[in-house]
Rosetta silent file (secondary structure, phi, psi, omega in degrees, C-alpha in Angstrom):
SEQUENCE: XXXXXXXXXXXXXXXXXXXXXXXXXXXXXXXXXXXXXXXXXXXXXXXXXXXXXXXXXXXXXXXXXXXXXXXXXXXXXXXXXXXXXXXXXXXXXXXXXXXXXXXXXXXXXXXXXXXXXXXXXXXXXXXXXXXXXXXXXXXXXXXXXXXXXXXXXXXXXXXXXXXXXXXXXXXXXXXXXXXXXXXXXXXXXXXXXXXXXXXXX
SCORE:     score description
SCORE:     0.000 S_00000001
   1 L     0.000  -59.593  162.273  175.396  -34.912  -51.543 S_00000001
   2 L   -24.031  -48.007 -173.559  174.123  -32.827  -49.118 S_00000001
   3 L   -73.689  -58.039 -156.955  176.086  -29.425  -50.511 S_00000001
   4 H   -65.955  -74.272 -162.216  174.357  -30.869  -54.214 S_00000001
   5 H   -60.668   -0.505  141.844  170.731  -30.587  -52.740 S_00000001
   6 H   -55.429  -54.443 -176.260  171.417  -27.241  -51.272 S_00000001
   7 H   -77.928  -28.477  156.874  172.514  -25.827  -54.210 S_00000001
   8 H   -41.873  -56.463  176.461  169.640  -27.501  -55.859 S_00000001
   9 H   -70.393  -25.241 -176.156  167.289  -25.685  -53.514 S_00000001
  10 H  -101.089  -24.626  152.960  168.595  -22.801  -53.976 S_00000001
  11 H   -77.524   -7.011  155.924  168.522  -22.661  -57.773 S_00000001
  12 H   -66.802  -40.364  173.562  165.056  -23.478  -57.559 S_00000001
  13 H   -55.714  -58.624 -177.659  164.366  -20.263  -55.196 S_00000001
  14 H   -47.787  -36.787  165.601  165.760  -18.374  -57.821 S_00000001
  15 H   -64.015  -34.948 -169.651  163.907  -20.043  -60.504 S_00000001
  16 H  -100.765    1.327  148.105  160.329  -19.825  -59.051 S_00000001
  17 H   -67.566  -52.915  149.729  161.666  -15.979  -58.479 S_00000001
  18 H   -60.771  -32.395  171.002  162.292  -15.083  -62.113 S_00000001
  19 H   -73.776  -21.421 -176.201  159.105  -16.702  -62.672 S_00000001
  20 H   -94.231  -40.759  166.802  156.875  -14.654  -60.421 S_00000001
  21 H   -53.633  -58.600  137.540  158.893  -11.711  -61.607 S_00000001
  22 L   -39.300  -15.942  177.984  157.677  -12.889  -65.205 S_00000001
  23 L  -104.814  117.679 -175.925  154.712  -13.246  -65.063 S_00000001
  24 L   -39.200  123.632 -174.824  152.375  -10.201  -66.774 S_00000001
  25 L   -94.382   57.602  176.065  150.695   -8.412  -63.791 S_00000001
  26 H   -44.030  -23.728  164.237  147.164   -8.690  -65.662 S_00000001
  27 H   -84.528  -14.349 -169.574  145.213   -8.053  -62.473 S_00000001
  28 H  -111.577   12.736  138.330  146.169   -4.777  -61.798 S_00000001
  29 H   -61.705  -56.942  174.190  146.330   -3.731  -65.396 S_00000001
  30 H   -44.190  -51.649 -161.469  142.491   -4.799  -65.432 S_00000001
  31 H   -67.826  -38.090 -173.697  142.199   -2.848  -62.085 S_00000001
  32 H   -80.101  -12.319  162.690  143.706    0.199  -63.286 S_00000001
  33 H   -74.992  -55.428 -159.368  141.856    0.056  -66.764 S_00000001
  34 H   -73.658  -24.992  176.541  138.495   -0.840  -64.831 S_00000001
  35 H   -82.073  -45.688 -148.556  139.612    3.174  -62.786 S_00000001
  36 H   -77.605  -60.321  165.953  140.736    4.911  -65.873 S_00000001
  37 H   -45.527  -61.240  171.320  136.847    3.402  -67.477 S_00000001
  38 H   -44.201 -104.794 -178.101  135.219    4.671  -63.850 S_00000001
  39 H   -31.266  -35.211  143.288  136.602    8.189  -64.609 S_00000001
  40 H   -61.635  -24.474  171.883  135.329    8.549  -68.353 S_00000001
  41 H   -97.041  -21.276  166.607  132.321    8.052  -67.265 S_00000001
  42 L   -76.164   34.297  164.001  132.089   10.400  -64.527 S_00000001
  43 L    47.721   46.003  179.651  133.114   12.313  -67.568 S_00000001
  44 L   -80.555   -4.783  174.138  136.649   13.492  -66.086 S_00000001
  45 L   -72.807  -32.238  176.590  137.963   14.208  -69.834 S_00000001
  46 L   -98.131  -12.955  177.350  135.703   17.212  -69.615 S_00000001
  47 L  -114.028  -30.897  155.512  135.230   18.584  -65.776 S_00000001
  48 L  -125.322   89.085 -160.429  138.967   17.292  -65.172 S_00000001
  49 L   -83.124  -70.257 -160.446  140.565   17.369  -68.750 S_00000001
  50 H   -62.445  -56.489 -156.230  144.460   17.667  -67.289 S_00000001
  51 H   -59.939  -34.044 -163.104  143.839   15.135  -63.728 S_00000001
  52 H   -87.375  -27.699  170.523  142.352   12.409  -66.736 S_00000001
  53 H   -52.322  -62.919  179.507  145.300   13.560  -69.639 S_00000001
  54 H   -43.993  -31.559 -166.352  147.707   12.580  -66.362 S_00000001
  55 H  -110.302  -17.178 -173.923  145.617    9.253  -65.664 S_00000001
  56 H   -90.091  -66.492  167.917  145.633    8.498  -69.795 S_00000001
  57 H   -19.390  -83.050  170.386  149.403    9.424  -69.780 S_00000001
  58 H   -10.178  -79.753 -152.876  150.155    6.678  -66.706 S_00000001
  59 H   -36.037  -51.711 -170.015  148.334    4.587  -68.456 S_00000001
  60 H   -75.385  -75.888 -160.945  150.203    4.614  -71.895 S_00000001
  61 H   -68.774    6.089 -167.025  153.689    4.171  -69.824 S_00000001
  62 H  -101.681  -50.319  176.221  152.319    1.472  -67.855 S_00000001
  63 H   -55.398  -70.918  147.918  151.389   -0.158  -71.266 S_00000001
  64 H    -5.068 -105.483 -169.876  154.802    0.785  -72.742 S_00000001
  65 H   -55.357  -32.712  157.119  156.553   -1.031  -70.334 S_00000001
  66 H   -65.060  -14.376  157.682  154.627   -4.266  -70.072 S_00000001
  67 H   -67.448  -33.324  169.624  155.308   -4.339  -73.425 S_00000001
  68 H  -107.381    8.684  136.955  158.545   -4.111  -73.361 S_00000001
  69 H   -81.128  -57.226 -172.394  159.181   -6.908  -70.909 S_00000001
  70 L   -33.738  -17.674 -156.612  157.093   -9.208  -72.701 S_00000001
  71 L  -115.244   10.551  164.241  159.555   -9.086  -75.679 S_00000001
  72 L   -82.515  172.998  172.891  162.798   -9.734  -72.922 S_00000001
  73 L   -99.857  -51.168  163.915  163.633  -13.050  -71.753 S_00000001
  74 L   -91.585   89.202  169.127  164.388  -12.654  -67.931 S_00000001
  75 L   -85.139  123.620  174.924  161.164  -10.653  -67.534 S_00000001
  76 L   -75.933   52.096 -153.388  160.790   -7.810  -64.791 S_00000001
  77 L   -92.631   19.049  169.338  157.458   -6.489  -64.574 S_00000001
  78 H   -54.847  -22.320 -158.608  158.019   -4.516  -60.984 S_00000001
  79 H   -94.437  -57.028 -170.597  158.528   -1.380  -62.894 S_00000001
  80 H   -58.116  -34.797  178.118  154.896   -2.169  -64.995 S_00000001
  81 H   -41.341  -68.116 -172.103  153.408   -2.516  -61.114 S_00000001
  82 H   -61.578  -30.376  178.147  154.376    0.784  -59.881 S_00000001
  83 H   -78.909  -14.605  170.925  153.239    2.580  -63.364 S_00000001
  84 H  -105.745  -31.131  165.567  149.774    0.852  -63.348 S_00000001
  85 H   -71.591   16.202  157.607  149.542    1.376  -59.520 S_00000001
  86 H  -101.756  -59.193 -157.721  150.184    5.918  -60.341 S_00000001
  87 H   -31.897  -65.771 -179.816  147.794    4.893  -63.510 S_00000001
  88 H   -48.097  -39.010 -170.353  145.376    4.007  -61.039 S_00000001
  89 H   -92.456  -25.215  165.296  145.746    6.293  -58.443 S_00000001
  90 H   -78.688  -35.120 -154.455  145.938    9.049  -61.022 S_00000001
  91 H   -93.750  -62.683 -176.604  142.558    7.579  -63.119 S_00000001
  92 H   -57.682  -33.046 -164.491  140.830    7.964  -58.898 S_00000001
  93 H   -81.893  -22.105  177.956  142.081   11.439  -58.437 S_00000001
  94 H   -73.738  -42.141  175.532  140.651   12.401  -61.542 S_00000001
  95 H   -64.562    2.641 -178.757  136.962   11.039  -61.236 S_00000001
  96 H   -95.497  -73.904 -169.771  137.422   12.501  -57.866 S_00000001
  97 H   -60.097  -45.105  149.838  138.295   15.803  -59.272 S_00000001
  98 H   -14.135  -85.008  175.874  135.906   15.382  -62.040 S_00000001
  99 H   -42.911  -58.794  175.631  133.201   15.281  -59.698 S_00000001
 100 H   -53.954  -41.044 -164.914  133.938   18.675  -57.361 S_00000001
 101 H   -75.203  -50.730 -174.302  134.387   20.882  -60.821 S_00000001
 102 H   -57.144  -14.709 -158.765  130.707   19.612  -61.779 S_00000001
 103 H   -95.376  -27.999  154.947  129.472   20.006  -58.802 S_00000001
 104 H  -120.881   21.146  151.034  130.581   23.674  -58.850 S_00000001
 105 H   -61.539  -58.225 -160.603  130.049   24.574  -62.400 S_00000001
 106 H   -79.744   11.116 -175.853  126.776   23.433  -61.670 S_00000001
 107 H   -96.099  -57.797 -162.439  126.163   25.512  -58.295 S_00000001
 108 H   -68.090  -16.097  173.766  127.820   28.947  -60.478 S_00000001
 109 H   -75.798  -29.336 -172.920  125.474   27.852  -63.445 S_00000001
 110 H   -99.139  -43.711  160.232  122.382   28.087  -61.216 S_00000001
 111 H   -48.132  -49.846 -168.625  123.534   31.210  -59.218 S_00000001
 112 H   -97.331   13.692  154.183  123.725   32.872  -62.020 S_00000001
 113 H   -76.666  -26.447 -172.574  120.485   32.091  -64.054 S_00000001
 114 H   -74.463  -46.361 -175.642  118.485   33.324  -60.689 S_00000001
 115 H   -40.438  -59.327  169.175  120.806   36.244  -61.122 S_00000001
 116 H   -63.465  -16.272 -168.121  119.727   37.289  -64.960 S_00000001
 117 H   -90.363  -26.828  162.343  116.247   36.412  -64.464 S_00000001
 118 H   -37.388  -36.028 -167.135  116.503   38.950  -61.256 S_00000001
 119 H   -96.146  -52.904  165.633  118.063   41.599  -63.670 S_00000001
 120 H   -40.699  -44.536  167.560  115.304   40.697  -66.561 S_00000001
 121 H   -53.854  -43.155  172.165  112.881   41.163  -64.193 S_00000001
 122 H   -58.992  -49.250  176.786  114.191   44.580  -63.151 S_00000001
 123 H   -73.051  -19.376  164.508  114.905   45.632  -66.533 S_00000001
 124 H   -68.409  -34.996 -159.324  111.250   44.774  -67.521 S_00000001
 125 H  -100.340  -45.280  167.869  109.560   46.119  -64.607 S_00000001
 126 H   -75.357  -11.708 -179.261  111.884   49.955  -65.424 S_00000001
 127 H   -91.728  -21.655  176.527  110.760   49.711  -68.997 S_00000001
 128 H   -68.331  -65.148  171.074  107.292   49.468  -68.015 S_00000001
 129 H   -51.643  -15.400 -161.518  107.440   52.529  -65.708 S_00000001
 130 L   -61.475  137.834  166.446  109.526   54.416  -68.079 S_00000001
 131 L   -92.132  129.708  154.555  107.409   57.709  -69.948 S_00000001
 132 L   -52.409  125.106  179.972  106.363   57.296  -73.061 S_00000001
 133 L  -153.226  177.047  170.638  107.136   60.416  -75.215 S_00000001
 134 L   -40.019  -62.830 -169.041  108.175   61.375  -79.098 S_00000001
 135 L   -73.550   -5.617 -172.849  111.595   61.449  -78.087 S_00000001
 136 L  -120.369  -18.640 -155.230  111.601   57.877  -76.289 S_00000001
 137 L   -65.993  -33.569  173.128  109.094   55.982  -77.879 S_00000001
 138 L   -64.728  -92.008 -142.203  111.542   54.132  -80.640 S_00000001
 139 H   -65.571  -40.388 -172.118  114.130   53.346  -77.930 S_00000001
 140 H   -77.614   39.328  174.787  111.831   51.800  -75.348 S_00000001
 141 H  -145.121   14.131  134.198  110.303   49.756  -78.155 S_00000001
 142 L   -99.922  -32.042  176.101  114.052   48.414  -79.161 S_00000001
 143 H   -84.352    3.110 -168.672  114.721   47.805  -75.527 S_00000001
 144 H   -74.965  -38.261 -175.700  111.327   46.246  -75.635 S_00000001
 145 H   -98.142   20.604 -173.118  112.685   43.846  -78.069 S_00000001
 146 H   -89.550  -13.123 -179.473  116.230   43.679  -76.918 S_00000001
 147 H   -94.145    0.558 -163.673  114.492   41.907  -73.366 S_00000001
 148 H   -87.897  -31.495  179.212  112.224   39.660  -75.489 S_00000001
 149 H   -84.524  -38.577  163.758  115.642   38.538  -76.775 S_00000001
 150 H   -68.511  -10.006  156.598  117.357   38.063  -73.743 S_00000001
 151 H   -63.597  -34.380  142.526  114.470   36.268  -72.358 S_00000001
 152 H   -77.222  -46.876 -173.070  115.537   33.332  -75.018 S_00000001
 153 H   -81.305  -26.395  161.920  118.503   33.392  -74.211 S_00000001
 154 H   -54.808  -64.061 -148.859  117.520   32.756  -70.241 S_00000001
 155 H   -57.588  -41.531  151.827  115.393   30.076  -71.569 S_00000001
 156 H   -23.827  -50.817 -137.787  118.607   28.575  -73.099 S_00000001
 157 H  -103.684  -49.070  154.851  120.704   29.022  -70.586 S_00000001
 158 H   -28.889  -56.894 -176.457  117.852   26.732  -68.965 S_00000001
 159 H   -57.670  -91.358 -176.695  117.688   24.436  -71.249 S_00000001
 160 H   -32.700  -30.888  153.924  121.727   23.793  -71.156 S_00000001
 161 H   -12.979  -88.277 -176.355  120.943   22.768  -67.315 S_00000001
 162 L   -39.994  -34.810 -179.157  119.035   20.444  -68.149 S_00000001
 163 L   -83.449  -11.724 -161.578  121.957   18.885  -70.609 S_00000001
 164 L    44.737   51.681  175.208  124.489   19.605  -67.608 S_00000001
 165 L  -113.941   74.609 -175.484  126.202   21.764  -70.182 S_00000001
 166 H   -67.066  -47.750 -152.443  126.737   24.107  -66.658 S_00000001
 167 H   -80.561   -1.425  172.406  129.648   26.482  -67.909 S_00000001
 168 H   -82.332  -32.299 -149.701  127.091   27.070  -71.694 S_00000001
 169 H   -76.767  -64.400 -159.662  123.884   27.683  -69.296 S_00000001
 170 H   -42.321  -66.237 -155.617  126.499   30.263  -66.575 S_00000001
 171 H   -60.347  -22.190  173.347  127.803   31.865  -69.598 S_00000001
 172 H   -83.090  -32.986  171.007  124.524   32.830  -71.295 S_00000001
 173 H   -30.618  -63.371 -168.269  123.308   33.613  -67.695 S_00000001
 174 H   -51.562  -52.709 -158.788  126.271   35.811  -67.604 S_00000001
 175 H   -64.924  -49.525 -172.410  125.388   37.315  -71.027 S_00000001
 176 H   -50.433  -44.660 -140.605  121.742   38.058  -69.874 S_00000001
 177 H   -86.812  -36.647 -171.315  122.410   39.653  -66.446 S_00000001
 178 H   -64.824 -104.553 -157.268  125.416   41.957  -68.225 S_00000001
 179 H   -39.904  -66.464 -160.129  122.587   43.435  -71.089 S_00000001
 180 H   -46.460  -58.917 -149.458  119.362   43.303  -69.057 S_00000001
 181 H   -65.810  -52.176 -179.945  121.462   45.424  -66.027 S_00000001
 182 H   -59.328  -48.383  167.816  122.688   48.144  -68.755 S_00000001
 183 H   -79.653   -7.469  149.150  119.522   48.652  -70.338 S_00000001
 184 H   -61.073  -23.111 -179.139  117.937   49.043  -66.758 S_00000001
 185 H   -71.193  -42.688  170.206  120.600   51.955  -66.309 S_00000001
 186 H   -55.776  -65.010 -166.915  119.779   53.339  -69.440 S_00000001
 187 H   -58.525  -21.764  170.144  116.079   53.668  -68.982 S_00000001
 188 H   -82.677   -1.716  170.671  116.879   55.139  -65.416 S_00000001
 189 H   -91.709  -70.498  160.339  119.014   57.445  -67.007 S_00000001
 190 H   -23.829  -48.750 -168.025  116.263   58.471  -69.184 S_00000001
 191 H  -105.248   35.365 -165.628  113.621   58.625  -67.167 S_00000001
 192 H  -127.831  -72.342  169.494  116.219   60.470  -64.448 S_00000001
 193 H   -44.380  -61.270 -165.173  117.043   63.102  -67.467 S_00000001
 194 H   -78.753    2.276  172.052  113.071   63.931  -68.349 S_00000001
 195 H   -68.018  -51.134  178.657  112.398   64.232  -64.544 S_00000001
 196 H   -48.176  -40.252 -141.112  115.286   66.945  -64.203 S_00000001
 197 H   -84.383  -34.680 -173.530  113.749   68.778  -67.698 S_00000001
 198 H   -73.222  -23.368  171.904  110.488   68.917  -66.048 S_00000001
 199 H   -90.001  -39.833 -154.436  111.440   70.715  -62.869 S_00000001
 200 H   -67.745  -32.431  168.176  113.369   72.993  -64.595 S_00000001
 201 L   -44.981    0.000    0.000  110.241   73.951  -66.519 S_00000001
């Protein structure tokens, strides 16, 4: 009798094992859905596009496999743990990563608009000194309006800030600092040239 209720007991351990083994691990799919949600919104498909592909990826094979216990009979889901606990832990590193790239897009977006409006300024401030002459008067009146136009595109480049569109503002920044600094070179070449012509007279 004894031997019977032993063996009893022990097909019960086994029994409430396959059941706990069986059973759909539903909290930590919500928790790892509730990171992978947490990480789209700190907008990690765009400031960490690969770390959040990697945390989407998880995700999908985590899904995958609870799916493919549910449709067994002696259901495992240990495998669906560890793949929604990387989901997760992949879904944190990205809003993690996510964060640091915005934070220095948006420091290199701001260095470099002080930079271009430094080089507009310069280039504005040499076109003004520049002499007026026959020979000059058309090109400083195209570089007049080639700063009127980079002075939009600063204003842009502002603008795009504002939107946290950092790497459109840095790149127009970029664009500004690059023309204004060449046509300061120019007109200092120019007004460098008629200095020389004039001593030689």
């Amino acid at each position: 009798m004894n031997r019977t209720w032993f063996c009893f007991g022990v097909l019960l351990v086994a029994l409430a094992m396959v059941v706990a083994c069986g059973k759909p691990p539903q909290e930590d799919m919500d928790s790892a859905k509730a990171a992978l949600e947490e990480a789209r919104t700190a907008q990690a498909d765009k400031w960490a596009s690969a770390e959040f592909q990697a945390a989407e990826g998880s995700m999908n094979d985590a899904q995958a496999e609870m799916d493919a216990q549910s449709q067994k009979w002696m259901k495992n889901y240990d495998k669906t743990k560890q793949l929604l606990a990387k989901a997760k832990q992949d879904a944190e590193s990205a809003k993690s990563a996510a964060a640091t790239n915005k934070e220095s897009a948006k420091q290199a977006a701001t260095a470099g608009i002080a930079d271009a409006t430094s080089a507009l300024e310069a280039a504005k401030t040499a076109l003004k000194g520049a002499p007026v002459g026959k020979d000059t008067k058309a090109d400083l009146a195209l570089f007049s309006q080639d700063l009127d136009g980079l002075a939009t595109t600063l204003t842009e480049a502002q603008t795009a800030m504002g939107s946290e569109d950092y790497n459109g503002a840095r790149d127009k920044a970029s664009s500004v600092k690059e023309k204004a600094d060449s046509i300061k070179q120019q007109i200092d070449e120019a007004a460098a040239k008629r200095a020389g012509a004039k001593k030689k007279k």
